[in-house]
C-alpha positions, -999 to 999 in steps of 0.1 A, spaced: 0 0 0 14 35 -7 13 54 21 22 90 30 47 94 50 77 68 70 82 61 110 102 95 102 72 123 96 93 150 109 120 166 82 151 167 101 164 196 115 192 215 97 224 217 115 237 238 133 264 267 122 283 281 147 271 320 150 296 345 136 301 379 150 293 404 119 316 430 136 348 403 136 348 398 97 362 431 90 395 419 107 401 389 94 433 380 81 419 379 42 410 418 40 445 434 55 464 460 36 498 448 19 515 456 55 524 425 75 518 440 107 479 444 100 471 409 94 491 400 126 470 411 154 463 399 187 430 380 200 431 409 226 431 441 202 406 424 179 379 418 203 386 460 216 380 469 181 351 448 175 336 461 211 343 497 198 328 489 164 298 478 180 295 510 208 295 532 179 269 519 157 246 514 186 252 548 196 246 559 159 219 535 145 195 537 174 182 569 188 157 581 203 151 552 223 144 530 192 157 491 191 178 473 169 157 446 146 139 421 163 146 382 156 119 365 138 90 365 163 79 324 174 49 337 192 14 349 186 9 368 157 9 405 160 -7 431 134 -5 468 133 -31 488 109 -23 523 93 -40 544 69 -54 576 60 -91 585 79 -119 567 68 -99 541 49 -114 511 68 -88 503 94 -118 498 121 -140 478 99 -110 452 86 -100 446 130 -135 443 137 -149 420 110 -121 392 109 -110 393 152 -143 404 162 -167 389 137 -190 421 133 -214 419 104 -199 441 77 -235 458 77 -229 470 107 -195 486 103 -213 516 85 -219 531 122 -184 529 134 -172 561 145 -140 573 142 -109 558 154 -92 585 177 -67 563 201 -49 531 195 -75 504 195 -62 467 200 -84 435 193 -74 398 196 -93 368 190 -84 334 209 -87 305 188 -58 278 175 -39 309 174 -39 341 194 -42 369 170 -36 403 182 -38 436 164 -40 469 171 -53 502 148 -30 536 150 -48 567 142 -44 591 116 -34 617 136 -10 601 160 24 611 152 40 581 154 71 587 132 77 617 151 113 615 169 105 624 199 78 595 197 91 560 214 90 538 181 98 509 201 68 508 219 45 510 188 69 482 161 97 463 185 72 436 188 51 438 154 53 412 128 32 425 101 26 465 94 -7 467 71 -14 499 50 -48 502 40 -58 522 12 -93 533 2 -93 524 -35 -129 547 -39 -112 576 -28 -83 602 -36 -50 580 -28 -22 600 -37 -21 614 -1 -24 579 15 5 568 -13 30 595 3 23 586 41 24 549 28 62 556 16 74 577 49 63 547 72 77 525 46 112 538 46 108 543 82 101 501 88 134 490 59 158 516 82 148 507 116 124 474 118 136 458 82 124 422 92 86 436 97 68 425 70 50 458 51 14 448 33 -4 471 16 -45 461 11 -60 480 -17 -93 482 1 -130 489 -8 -129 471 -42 -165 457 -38 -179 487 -52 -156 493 -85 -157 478 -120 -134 446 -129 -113 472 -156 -112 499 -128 -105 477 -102 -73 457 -119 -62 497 -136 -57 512 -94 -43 480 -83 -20 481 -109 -9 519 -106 -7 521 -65 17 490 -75 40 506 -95 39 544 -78 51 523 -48 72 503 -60 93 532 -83 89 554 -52 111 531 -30 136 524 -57 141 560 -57 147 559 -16 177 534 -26 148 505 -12 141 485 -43 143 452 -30 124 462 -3 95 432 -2 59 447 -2 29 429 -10 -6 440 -23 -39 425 -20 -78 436 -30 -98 438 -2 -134 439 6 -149 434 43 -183 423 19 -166 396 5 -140 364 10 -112 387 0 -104 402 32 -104 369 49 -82 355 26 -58 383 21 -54 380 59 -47 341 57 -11 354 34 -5 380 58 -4 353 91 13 327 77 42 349 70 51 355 105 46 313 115 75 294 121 61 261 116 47 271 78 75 251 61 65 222 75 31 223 75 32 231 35 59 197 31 32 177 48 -4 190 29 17 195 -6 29 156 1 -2 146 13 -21 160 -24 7 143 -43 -3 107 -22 -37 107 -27 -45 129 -57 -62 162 -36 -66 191 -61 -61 218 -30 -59 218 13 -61 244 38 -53 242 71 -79 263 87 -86 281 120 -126 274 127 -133 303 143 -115 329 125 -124 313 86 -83 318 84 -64 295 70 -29 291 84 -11 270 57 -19 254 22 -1 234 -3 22 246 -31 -3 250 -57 -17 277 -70 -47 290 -50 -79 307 -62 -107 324 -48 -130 305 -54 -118 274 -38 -110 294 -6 -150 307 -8 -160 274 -12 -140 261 16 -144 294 38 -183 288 36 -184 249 47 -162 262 76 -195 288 87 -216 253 83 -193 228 107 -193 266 129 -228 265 131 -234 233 135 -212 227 165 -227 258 181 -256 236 177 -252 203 185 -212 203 195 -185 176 188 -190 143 209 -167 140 240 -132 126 231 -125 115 269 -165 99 279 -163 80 315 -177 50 299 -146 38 276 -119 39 303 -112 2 291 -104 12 258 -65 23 251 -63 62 247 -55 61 209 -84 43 200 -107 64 218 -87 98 204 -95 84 163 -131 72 172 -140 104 180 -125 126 154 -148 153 137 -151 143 99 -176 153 74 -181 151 34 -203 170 8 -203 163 -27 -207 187 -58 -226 164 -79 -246 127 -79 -212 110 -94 -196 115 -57 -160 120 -77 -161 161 -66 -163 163 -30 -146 185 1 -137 157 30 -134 183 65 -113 161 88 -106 182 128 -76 186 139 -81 199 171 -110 218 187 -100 245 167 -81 238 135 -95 215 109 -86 203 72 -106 208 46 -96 192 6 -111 200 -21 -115 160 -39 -112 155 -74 -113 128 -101 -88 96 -89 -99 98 -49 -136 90 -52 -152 71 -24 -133 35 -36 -105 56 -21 -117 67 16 -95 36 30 -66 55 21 -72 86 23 -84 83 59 -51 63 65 -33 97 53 -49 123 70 -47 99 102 -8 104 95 -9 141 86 -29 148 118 1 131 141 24 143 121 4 181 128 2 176 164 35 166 168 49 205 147 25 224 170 39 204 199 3 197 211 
């Protein structure tokens, strides 16, 4: 039987290079001058001048209370929104961490401290919104508070509006992020695009694209990575542009795309997400190309299993009566899984399998993995979801 994955699920881990100091390569025997003295000096003076090397660009590089670049974050995910007024900040934080109605968003009032929201689900998502007229590139403002523990900056820009303006504060805090915070990822959502024509739409996305990206290239931050995304709150594409954002900042999204891309390979699966229940985000996918519309379709069978277990709930996984049975028999007999089919031939279908109370798989089935096929499939995902628990250390 061909089978997904060895005894060994876990890739191994890459080994470990001793850490150089970035100060010490400047004296290394391979760059001295054509005197013989240079290349000859002690263990003693080279650590002095690396200590003085370092004293100086702290004392240069860092003012005004600000931090050098933070390591790659391993924690929760944490997002900052910026914009011009009225651009949407509000109603983005308050639709996917707070799950208002996007109806309702239309009485929001204005945004005039930092607002913070977080949502606790598989993940703990935390964002906060800065206000338009909080000066937060100011010097005398402490930046460290605000970005030294930020993994995502998102710029939203109200595509129905004037965005010139937005377009030049866009660019200062971009500059500001590649000189101080350069391992902060900068995202730019092109928002309110449910109300424009397909031409019109794909014509501003295109321009507030290339105004950005010439604009930085002429700061001397070309290679500076921004990405851009269409947004609506009235629509799947918020929800999904989100999902891009996140698994950026996630350690463990390496390995989670190895295991789903391997696990479509093994049993023909046109597409799987990884997806947090309660927030309709999904956390990792496999290395195909992803649409839209198989996100919608997935995103909406998410509200159903939501609504149903608000209903009727998932059985117990620990009942009193089974204290007979061994542990991992009990754990697979009462795993949440659930299929719907496109059409009477069965061959199109989404198979939802939970992986914990709060994260569940969801493939989208095609033609080779009809119903003949569930023996194996089952014996996959059964793998997949150890091999899951084990990443996330559960």
């Amino acid at each position: 039987m061909h089978t997904l994955f060895g005894e060994n699920i876990r890739s191994p881990s890459p080994l470990k290079t001793p850490h150089q100091n970035p100060f010490e390569l400047a004296f290394q025997p391979s760059v001295a001058t054509s005197s013989t003295e240079s290349s000859k000096t002690s263990p003693d003076q080279n650590e002095w001048l690396t200590h003085r090397l370092q004293n100086q660009v702290s004392a240069t590089s860092y003012t005004h209370g600000e931090q050098p670049p933070p390591t790659k974050r391993k924690g929760n995910p944490r997002l900052l929104f910026m914009g011009m007024r009225r651009c949407g900040k509000s109603s983005v934080q308050k639709v996917v961490f707070q799950k208002l109605p996007p109806a309702d968003t239309l009485y929001l009032e204005t945004t005039n401290r930092i607002e913070s929201a977080s949502m606790q689900s598989f993940m703990h998502f935390e964002s906060a919104e800065i206000p338009t007229q909080l000066p937060v590139l100011s010097p005398d403002f402490d930046h460290s508070t605000i970005f030294s523990n930020i993994g995502a900056v998102i710029w939203i820009i109200d595509s129905q509006d004037e965005y010139l303006t937005s377009i030049s504060e866009l660019l200062r805090v971009a500059v500001f992020l590649a000189e101080h915070y350069p391992r902060t990822n900068f995202e730019v959502f092109i928002h309110k695009t449910d109300g424009l024509s397909e031409e019109y739409k794909y014509d501003t996305f295109r321009e507030v694209r290339q105004r950005v990206q010439d604009e930085l290239s002429d700061y001397g931050y070309g290679d500076r990575s921004v990405s851009y995304y269409q947004t609506s709150i009235f629509d799947h594409s918020i929800f999904e542009a989100m999902s891009k954002v996140i698994m950026k900042l996630l350690p463990q999204l390496p390995a989670m795309e190895t295991l789903l891309t391997k696990l479509c390979s093994t049993c023909r699966i046109q597409k799987a997400y990884l997806f947090d229940t309660v927030s309709k985000i999904y956390i990792a996918t496999d290395a195909s190309p992803t649409f839209l519309k198989d996100y919608e379709v997935c995103s909406d069978y998410v509200d159903v299993i939501v609504d149903i277990k608000q209903l009727y709930g998932w059985r117990d996984k620990s009942p009193v009566d089974n204290r007979d049975e061994p542990q991992h028999a009990a754990d697979v007999s009462f795993v949440g899984e659930s299929v719907v089919t496109f059409d009477r031939s069965g061959d199109t279908y989404i198979y939802a399998r939970e992986i914990s109370d709060s994260l569940s798989l969801l493939c989208l089935m095609g033609q080779g993995s009809g119903a003949d096929k569930k023996v194996l499939i089952d014996y996959n995902v059964d793998i997949l979801h150890d091999a899951l628990l084990q990443v996330f250390k559960v």
